[in-house]
C-alpha positions in Angstrom: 20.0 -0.3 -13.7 17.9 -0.1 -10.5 14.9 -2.6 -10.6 11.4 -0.7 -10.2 8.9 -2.2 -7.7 4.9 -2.1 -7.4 4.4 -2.8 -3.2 0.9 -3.9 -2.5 -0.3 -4.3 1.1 -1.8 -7.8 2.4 -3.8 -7.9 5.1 -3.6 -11.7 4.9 -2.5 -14.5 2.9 -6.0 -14.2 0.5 -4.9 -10.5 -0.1 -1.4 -11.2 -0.6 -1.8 -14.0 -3.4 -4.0 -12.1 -4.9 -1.8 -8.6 -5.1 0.8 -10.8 -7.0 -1.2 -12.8 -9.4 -2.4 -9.4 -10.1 0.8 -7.9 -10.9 2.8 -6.7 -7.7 6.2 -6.6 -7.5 6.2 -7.3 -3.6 4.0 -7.1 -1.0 3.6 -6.1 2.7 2.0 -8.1 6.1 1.4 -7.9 9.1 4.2 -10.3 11.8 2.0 -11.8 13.9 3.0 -9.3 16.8 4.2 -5.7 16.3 2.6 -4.1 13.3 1.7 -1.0 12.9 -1.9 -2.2 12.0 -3.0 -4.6 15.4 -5.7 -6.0 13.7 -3.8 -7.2 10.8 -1.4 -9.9 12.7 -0.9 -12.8 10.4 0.3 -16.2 11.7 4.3 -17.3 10.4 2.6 -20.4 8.3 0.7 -18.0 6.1 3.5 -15.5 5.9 5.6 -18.9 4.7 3.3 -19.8 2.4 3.0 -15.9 1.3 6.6 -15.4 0.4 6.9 -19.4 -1.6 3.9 -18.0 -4.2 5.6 -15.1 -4.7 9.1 -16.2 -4.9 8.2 -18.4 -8.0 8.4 -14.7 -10.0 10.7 -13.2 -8.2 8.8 -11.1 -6.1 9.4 -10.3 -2.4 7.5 -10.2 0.9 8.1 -7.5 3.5 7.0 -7.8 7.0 5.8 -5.0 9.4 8.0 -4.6 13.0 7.0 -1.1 12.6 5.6 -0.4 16.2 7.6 1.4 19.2 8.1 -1.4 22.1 8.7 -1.7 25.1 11.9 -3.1 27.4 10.6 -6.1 28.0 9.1 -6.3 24.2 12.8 -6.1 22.5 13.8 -10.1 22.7 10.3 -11.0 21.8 10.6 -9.0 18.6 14.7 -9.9 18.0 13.3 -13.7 18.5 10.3 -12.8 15.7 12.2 -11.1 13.5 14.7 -14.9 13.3 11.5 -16.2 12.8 10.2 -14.4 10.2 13.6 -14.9 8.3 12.9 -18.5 8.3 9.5 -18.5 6.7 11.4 -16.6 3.7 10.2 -13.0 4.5 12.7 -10.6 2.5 12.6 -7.5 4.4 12.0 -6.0 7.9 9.9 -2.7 8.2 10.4 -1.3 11.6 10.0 1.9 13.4 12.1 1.4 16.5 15.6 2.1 16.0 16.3 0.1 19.6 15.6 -2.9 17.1 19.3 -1.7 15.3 20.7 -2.6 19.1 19.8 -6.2 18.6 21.3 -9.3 16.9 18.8 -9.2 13.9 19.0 -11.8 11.2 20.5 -10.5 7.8 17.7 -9.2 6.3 17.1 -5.6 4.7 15.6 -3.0 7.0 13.2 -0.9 5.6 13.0 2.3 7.6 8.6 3.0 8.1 7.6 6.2 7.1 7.0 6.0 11.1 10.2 7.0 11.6 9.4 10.6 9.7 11.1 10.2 6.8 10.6 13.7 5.9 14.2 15.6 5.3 17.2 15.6 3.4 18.9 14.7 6.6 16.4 12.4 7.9 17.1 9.9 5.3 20.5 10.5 4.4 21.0 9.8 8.1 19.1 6.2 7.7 21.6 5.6 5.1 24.8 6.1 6.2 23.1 4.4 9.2 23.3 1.1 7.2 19.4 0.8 6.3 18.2 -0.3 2.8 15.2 1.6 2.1 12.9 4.8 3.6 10.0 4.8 3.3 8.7 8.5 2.8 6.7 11.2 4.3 3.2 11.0 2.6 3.2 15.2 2.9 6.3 15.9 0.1 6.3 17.4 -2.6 7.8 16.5 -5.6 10.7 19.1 -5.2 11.6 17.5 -1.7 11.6 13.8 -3.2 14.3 15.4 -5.7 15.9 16.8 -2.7 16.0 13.5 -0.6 17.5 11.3 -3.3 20.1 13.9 -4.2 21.3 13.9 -0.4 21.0 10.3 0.0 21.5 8.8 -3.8 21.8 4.6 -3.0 18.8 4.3 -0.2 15.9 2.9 -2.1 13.3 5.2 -1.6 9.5 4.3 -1.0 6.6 6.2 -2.0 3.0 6.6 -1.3 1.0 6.8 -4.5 -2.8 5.4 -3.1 -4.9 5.4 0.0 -5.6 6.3 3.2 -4.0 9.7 4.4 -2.7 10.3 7.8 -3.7 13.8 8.4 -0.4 14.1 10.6 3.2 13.5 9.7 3.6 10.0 10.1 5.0 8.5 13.6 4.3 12.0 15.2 0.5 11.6 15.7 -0.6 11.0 19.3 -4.1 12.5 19.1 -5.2 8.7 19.7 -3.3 8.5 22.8 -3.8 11.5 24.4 -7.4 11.2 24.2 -8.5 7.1 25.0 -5.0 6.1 25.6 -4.6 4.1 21.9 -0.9 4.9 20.6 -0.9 5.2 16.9 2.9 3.9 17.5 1.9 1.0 19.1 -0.6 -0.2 16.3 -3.8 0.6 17.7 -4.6 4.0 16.3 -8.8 5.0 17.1 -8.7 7.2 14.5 -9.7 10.3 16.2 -9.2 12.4 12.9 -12.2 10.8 10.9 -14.9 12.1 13.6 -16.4 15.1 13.6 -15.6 17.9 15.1 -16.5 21.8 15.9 -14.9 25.1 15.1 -15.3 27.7 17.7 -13.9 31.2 17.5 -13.5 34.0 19.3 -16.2 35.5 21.2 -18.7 32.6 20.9 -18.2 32.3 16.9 -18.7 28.7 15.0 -16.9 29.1 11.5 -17.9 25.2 11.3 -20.0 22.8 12.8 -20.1 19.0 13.2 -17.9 18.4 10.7 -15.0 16.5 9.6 -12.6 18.5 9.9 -9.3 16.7 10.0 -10.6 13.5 7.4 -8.5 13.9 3.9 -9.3 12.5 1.0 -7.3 9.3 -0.1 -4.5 9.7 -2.4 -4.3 9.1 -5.6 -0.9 9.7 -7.4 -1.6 7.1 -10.6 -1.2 10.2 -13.3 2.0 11.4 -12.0 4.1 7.8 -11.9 6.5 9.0 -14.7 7.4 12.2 -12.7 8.0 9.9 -9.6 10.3 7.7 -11.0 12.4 11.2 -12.7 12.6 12.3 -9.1 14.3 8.9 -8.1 11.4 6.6 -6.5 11.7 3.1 -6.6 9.5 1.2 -4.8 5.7 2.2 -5.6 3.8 1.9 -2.7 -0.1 1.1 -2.3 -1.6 1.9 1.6 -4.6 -0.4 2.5 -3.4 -3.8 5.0 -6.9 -3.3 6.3 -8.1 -3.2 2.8 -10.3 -6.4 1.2 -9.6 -9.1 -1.9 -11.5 -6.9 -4.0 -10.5 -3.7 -3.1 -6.3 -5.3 -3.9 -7.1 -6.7 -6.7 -8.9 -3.3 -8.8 -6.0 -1.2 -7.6 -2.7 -3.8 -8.4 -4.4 -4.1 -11.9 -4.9 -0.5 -12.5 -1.2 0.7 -11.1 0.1 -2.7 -13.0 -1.2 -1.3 -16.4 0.0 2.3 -15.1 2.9 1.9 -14.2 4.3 -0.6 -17.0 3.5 2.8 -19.0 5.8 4.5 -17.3 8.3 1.9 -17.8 8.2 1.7 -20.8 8.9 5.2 -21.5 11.2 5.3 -19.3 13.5 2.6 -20.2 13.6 1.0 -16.5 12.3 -2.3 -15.6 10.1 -3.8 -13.0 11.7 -6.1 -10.6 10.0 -9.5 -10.7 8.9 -11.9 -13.5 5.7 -12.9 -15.3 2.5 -11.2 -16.5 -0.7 -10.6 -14.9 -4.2 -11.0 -17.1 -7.3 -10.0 -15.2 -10.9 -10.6 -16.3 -12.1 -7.3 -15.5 -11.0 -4.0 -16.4 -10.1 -2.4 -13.1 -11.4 0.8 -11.7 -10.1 2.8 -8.6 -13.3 4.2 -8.6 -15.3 1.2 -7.4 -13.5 0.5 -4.8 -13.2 2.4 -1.6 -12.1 5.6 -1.5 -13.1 8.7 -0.2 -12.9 11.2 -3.2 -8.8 11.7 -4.5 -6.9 13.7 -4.1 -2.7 14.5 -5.5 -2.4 16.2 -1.7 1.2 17.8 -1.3 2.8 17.1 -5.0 3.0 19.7 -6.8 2.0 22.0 -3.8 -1.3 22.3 -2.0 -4.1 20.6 -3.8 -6.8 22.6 -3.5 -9.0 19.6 -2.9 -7.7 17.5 0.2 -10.5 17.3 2.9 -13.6 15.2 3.3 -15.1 17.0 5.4 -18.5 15.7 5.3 -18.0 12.2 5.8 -15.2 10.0 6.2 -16.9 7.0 4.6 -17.4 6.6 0.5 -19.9 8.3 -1.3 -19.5 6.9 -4.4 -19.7 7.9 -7.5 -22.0 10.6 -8.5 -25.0 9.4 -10.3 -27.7 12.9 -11.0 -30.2 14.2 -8.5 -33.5 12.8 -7.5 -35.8 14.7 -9.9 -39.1 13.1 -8.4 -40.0 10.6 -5.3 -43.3 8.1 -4.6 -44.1 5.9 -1.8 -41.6 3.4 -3.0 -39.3 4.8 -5.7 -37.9 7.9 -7.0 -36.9 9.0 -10.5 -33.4 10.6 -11.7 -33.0 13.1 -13.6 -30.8 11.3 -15.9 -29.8 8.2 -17.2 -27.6 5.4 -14.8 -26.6 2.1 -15.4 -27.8 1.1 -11.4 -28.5 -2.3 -11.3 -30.3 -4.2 -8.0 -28.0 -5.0 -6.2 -26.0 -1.6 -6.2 -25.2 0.8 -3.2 -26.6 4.0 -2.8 -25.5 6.9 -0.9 -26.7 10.5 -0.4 -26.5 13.5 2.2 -29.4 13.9 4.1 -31.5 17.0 5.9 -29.3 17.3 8.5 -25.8 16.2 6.4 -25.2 12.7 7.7 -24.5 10.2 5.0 -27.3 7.8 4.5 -27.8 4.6 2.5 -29.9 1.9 0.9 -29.3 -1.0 -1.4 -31.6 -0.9 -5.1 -33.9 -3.3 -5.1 -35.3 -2.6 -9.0 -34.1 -0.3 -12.0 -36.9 0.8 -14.7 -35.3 3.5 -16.6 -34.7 6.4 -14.9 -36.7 4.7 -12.1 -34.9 3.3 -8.7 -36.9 0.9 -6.3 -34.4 1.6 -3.1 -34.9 -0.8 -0.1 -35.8 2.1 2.3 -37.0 5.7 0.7 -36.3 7.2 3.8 -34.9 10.6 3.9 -35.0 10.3 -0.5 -36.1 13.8 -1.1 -36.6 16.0 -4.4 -33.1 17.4 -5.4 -30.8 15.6 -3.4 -27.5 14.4 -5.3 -27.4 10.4 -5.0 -24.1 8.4 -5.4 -23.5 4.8 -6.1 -20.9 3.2 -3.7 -21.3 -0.3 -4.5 -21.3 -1.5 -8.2 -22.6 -4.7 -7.5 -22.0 -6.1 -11.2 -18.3 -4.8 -10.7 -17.5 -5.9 -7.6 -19.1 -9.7 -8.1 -17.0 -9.5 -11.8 -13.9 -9.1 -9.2 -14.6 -11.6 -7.1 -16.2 -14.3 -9.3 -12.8 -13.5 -11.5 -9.5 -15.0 -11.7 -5.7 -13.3 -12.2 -3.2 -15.3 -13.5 0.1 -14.5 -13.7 2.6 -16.5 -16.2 6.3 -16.7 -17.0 6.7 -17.1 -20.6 9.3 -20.0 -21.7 10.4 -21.5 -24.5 11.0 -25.3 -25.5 13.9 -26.4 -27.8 14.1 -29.9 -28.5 17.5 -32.0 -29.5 19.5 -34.0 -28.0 17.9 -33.0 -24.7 15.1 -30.7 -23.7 15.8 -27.7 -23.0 13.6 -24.8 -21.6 14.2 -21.2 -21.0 12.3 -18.1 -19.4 12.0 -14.7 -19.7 15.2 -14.2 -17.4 17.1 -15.9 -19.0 16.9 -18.8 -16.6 17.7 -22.3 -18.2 17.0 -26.1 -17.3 17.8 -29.2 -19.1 16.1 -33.0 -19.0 17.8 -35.7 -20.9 15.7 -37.1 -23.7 17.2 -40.8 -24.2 17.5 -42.8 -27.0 14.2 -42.5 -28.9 13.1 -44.0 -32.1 12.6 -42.1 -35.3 9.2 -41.1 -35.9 7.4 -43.2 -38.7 5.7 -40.1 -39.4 7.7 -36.9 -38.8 5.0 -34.1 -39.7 2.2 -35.8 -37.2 5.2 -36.5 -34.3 6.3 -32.5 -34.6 2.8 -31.6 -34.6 2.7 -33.9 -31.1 5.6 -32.8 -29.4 4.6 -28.7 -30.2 1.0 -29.6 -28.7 2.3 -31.3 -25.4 5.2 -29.0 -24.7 2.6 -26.1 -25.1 0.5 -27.4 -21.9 1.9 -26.0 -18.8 -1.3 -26.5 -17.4 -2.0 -24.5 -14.1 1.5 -23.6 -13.6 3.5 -20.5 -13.3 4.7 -21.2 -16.8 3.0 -20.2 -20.3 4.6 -21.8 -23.4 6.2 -19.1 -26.0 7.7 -21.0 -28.0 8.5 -24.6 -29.2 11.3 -25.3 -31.3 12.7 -28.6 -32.5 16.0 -29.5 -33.8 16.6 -32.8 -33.4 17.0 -34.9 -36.3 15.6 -37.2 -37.6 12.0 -35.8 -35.6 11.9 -38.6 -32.8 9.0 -40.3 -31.9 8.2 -39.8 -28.0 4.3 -41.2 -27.0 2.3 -38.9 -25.4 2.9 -40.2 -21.9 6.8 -39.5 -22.6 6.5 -35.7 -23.4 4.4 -35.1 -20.5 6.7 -36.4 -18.6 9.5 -34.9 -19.8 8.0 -31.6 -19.5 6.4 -31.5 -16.6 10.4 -32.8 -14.9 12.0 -30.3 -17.4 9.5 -27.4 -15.5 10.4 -28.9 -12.0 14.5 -28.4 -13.0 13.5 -24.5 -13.9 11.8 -24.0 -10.8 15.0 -24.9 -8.9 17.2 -22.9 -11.2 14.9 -20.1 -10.4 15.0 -20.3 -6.8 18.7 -20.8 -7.0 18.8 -18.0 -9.2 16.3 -15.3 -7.1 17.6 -12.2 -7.0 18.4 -11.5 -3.3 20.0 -8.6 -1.1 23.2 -9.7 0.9 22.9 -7.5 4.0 24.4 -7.1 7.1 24.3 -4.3 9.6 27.3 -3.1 10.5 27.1 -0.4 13.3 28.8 3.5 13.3 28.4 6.5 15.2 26.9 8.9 12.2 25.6 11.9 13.6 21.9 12.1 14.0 21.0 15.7 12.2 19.9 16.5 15.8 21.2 17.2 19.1 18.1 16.4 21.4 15.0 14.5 21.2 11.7 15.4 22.9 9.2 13.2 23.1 7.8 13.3 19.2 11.6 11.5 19.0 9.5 8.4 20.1 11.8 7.0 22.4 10.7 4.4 24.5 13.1 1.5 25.3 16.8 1.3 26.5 18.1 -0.2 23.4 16.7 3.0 21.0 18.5 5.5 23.9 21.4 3.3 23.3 21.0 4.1 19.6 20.7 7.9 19.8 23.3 8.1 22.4 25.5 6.1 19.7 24.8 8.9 17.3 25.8 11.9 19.0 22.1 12.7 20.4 22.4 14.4 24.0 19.4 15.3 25.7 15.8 12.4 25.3 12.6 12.9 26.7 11.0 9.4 26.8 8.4 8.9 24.4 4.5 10.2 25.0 4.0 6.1 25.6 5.9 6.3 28.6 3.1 8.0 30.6 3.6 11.8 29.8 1.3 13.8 30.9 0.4 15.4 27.2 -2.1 18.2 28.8 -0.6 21.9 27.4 1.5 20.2 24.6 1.3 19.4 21.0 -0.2 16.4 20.0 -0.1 16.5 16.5 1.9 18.5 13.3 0.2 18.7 9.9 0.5 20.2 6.4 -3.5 20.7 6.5 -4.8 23.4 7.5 -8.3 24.0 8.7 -8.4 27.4 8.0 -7.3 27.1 4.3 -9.7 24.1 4.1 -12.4 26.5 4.9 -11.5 29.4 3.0 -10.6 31.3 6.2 -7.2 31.5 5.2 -5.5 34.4 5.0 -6.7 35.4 8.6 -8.1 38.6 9.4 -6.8 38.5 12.9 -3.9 36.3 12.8 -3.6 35.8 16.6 -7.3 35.0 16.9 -8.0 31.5 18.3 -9.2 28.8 17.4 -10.4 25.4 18.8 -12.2 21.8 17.9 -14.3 20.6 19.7 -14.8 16.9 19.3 -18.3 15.2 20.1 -17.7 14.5 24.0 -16.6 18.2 25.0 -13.5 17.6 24.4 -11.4 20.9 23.2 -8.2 21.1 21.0 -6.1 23.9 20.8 -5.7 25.2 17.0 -2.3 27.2 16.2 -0.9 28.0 12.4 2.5 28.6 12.0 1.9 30.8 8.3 5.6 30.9 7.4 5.8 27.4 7.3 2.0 26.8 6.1 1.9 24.2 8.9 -0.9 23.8 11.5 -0.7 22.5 14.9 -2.9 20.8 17.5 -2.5 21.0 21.3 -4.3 19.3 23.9 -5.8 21.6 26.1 
């Protein structure tokens, strides 16, 4: 039976140890060079260190090649991608097919959701292609994810279920680079989609004005994990390598608790060892996030955009009923607490904030009472207590074992794994009842290790006598033997490219095919692919063409939607001038964004 996994992003080693002592399966980093996140290189020793913590349960570590590169970037990344292998990494994500042209080491490729993974044929091309796992289209419904693993039934498939939303289909964005020269396939994506923008019509007309227009809300998919894993998902995946401790640690926890649920009901099984105990009860809410939403599911959520902000609001607290010189008064009740963010709209819809400095009653004592006016809704985007409770707290993850003491001592884990250390010659115990009692209570003290004592069971008779100093010994070498049994023992994925000529489910590439080395030609070529445009990174000029393909629409987002005039235009216009082409293809409910 397939294995389920709960994928956490790390944006470094702090973030990764704490994603698996709070209950992920596997995580993913950043290589030092070529992630689809530039700021969130790590360095090979903490990668290293990464993958030995969570190799002691059985859980992986996947590192990100995912950006296009250049010629002169391939043997860079081939000589990074040996060197990852060495520090124990267990998985390659990568973007750039030229990277199949290379003499990689033997570990599984992970296809990025980069490489839109959004078709039938897509992925059902990456597997006969030889790679291990998609990762998929943020923008499918649950009917499509059906539809993939039907056409391509031993690929693992990877899913999106929290987090930041790209507003475009993933890899064939380049709204960053067409307008400051930052590729979003090169890792160093500006983010052009979460600033505001204007709608101008025909003949002068503003349907909207300075407003977010192509922000979404973060997804949120933790009701609908049992119908995920029916439609054949089977890694779990959590967005957010730019994302703090804190922020890793609530959401692990709460799709830990979640999606053991949906195990259990399901009769599958999550794919590493040990259990996770947190001291807090976690809370998606707390943490970043800009309002959730289930976007594409089960069809178009009618709640996707935020519009009026791209930062957190929070959570909604009541309205400001009253306001003095230096405080204003609720018009309900709110555990707020000094210490606590605050966060409201103001006269001119900006999002403003101050920090409370003093709660009495309904009462708040903000640090600034600027722009506070009678009526506005106020939010709370910092929990203080919560957040400190987080970060003052400790996870800790154990495998459960048992002890059975005879002629040796042997101990066993939850998978079954066994070790043995000889126990000697020892004496009979003078006093057998106060000797078991002994040997139960040492045995039971793993201490700060992986391991939490189940069981102790002793069998050996007459009850031996063993001092204090003995068992302790004999346990903690017995513990040692079981580590090595484990690692021997790790569950790991034999793989090794082997190269064919599958065809490519299409017969020419323009640029959105993201083509930009010799090697990745080489691959297309290989598969049947005739005519390639070089990628938009090679110095197209982009003016007149599309820069970006989405599921959102503006229109709908705004209620404009059906159109009156379906062939009137429509442009943004971005805070420097700068215009942007609007076009809505209805059959397909699919909007479009050229440069002009």
């Amino acid at each position: 039976m397939t294995r389920i996994e709960l994928l956490a992003p790390a944006r470094d080693l702090e973030c990764g140890l704490a994603a698996i002592d709070c209950g992920a399966d596997a995580v993913y980093i950043g290589a030092p060079r070529f992630g689809a996140r530039a700021a969130a290189g790590n360095r090979l020793d903490d990668i290293q260190a990464l993958a030995r913590h969570a190799h002691k349960f059985w859980a992986r570590v996947y590192v990100t090649l995912n950006t296009l590169l250049r010629d002169e970037e391939l043997e860079p990344a081939r000589r990074l991608a040996w060197q990852l292998h060495e520090t124990g990494a267990d998985g390659l994500i990568i973007q750039d097919p030229g990277l199949l042209e290379l003499d990689l080491p033997p570990l599984p490729l992970i296809a990025s959701t980069q490489m839109h993974n959004h078709t039938p044929e897509r992925v059902a091309f990456l597997e006969r292609a030889g790679l291990r796992r998609a990762i998929l289209a943020r923008e499918l419904t649950l009917g499509e994810i059906r539809a993939i693993r039907r056409a391509a039934p031993r690929i693992d498939l990877e899913c999106f279920v929290h987090g930041a939303l790209c507003v475009c289909y993933s890899g064939q964005c380049y709204l960053s680079y067409a307008l400051g020269g930052r590729s979003a396939n090169r890792g160093e994506c500006a983010q052009p989609c979460r600033k505001p923008y204007t709608l101008a019509g025909a003949g002068g007309a503003v349907p909207a004005q300075n407003r977010h227009l192509l922000s979404l809300r973060d997804l949120n998919l933790s009701g609908h994990l049992a119908e995920l894993l029916e439609a054949g998902v089977t890694s779990f995946k959590i967005e957010g390598r730019l994302k703090d401790r804190t922020y890793v640690a609530n959401v692990v926890a709460h799709y830990r608790a979640r999606l053991d649920e949906a195990l259990t009901l399901s009769g599958q099984w999550r794919s590493s060892s040990g259990t996770s105990r947190v001291d807090f009860a976690p809370d998606p809410n707390k943490t970043f996030n800009r309002g959730y939403t289930t976007y594409f599911l089960h069809g178009r959520d009618a709640a996707m955009g935020s519009t009026a902000t791209p930062k957190m609001a929070g959570e909604p607290i009541g309205r400001v009923q009253s306001v003095s010189a230096s405080a204003f008064r609720l018009d309900r009740d709110a555990a707020l607490h000094s210490g606590d963010g605050l966060a409201f709209f103001g006269p001119g819809g900006e999002l403003r904030g101050t920090v409370v400095n003093a709660v009495d009653g309904r009462t708040v004592t903000p640090d600034r009472m600027e722009a506070i006016q009678p009526g506005m809704a106020m939010h709370r985007n910092r929990d203080h207590q919560f957040l400190s409770r987080i970060g003052r707290g400790r996870a800790e993850r154990r495998i459960a074992v048992s002890f059975r003491l005879g002629s040796s001592l042997v101990v066993e884990d939850e998978d079954g794994v066994s070790a043995e250390a000889p126990l000697g010659a020892p004496d009979a115990a003078g006093q057998p009842e106060r000797a078991a009692e002994t040997i139960r209570r040492q045995l039971r003290k793993t201490g700060d290790t992986e391991f939490v004592c189940q069981a102790v069971t002793i069998e050996a008779q007459p009850i031996p006598f063993l001092p204090v100093s003995a068992l302790n010994a004999l346990r903690r070498e017995v513990l040692e033997r079981l580590r090595q049994q484990r690692e021997a023992r790790r569950p790991r994925e034999p793989f090794q490219l082997v190269r064919n000529a599958e065809p490519f489910p299409a017969r020419e590439l323009f640029f959105e095919g993201n083509v930009l080395n010799r090697a990745a030609e080489a691959f297309y070529r290989r598969h049947g692919v005739g005519r390639i445009e070089p990628a938009a990174e090679s110095g197209l000029d982009l003016a007149g063409r599309r820069v970006m393909t989405t599921r959102y629409c503006v229109k709908r987002e705004l209620g404009m939607c059906p159109p009156a005039r379906p062939g009137e235009p429509l442009a943004l216009i971005d805070e420097n001038g700068r215009r942007l082409e609007l076009r809505f293809d209805c059959a397909l409910c699919q909007m479009e964004i050229f440069l002009a």
